[in-house]
C-alpha positions in Angstrom: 56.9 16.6 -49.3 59.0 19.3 -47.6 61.8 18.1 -46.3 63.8 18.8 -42.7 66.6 20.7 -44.2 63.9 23.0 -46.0 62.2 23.5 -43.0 64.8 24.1 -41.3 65.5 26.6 -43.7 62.1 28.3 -42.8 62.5 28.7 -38.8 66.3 30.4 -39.3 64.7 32.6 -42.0 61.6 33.4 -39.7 64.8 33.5 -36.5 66.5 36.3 -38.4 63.5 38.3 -39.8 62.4 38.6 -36.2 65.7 39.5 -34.9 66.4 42.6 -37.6 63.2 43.9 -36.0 64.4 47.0 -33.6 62.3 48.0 -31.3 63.6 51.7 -30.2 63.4 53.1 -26.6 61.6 56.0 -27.8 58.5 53.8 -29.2 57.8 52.2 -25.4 59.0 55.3 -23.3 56.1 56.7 -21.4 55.8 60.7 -21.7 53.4 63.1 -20.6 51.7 65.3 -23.2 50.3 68.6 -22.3 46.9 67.2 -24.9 45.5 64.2 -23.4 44.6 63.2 -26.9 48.4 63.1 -27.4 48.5 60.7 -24.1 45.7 58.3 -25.4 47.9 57.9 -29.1 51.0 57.3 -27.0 49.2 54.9 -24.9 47.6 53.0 -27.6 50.9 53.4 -29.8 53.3 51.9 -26.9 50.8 48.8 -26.2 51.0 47.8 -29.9 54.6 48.3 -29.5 54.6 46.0 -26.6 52.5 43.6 -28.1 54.5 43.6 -31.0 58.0 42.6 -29.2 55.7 40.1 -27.0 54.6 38.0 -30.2 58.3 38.0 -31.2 59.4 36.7 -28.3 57.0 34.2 -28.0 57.5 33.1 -32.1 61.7 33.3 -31.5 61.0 30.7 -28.3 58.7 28.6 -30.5 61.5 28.6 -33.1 63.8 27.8 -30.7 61.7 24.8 -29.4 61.1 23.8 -32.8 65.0 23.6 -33.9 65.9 21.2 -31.0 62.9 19.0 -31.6 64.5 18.7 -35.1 67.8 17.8 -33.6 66.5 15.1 -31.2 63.8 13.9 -34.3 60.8 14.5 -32.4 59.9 17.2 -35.1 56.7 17.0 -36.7 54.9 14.7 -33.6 52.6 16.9 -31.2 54.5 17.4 -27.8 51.1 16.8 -26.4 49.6 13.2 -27.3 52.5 12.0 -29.3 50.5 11.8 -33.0 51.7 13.3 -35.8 51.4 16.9 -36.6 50.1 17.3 -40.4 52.1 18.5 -43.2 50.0 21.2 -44.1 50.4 22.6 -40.4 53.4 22.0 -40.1 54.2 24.1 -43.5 51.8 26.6 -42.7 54.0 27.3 -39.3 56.8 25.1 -39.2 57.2 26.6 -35.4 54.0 24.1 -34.7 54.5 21.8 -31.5 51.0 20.9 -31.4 48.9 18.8 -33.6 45.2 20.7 -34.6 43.0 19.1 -31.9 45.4 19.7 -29.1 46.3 23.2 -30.4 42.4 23.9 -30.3 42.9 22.4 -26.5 45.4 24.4 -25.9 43.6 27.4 -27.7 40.4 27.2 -25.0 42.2 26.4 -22.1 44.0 29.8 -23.0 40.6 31.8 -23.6 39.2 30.4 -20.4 42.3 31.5 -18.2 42.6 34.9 -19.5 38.4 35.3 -19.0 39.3 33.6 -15.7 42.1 35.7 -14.2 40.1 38.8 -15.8 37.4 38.8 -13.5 
């Protein structure tokens, strides 16, 4: 059984190791190449660069959340329907606020926006 303190442990760990992570104004700056093969790498470059700082914001929040839940001892029970989150989620990614079935909710209602809003 892990315990909070290890846990704990884990997010700051994860908190800093995200953090050391420098994203450079060069690797997002948009600049026009005189090859437009040059344009499409740039472009393709600076959206995985992009995506790359959006997943660490995202994780960093989920951290975040995640560390205050341990403070208030609501940690480990899904912020949606109250039930317990499983150990082997929750040390799989300690940043978990969801239980499986609502994270799978959570998971479709996502897909179904983005298919939504896309059309």
């Amino acid at each position: 059984m892990i315990t909070q303190e290890q846990i704990k442990a884990a997010l700051l760990m994860k908190r800093d190791e995200l953090n050391a992570q420098h994203i450079r104004r060069e690797d997002i700056a948009i600049q026009k190449n005189a090859e437009s093969l040059d344009d499409i790498q740039q472009s393709a470059d600076r959206a995985l660069v992009l995506d790359s700082l959006t997943r660490n914001w995202e994780t960093n929040a989920l951290i975040a959340a995640a560390l205050s839940r341990i403070a208030d001892g609501t940690y480990g029970v899904c912020v949606e329907c109250d039930e317990p989150i499983s150990e082997k989620r929750l040390a799989a990614l300690p940043w978990a606020k969801f239980c499986i079935h609502c994270q799978e909710h959570a998971d479709r209602a996502s897909m179904n926006y983005r298919w939504d809003t896309a059309a």
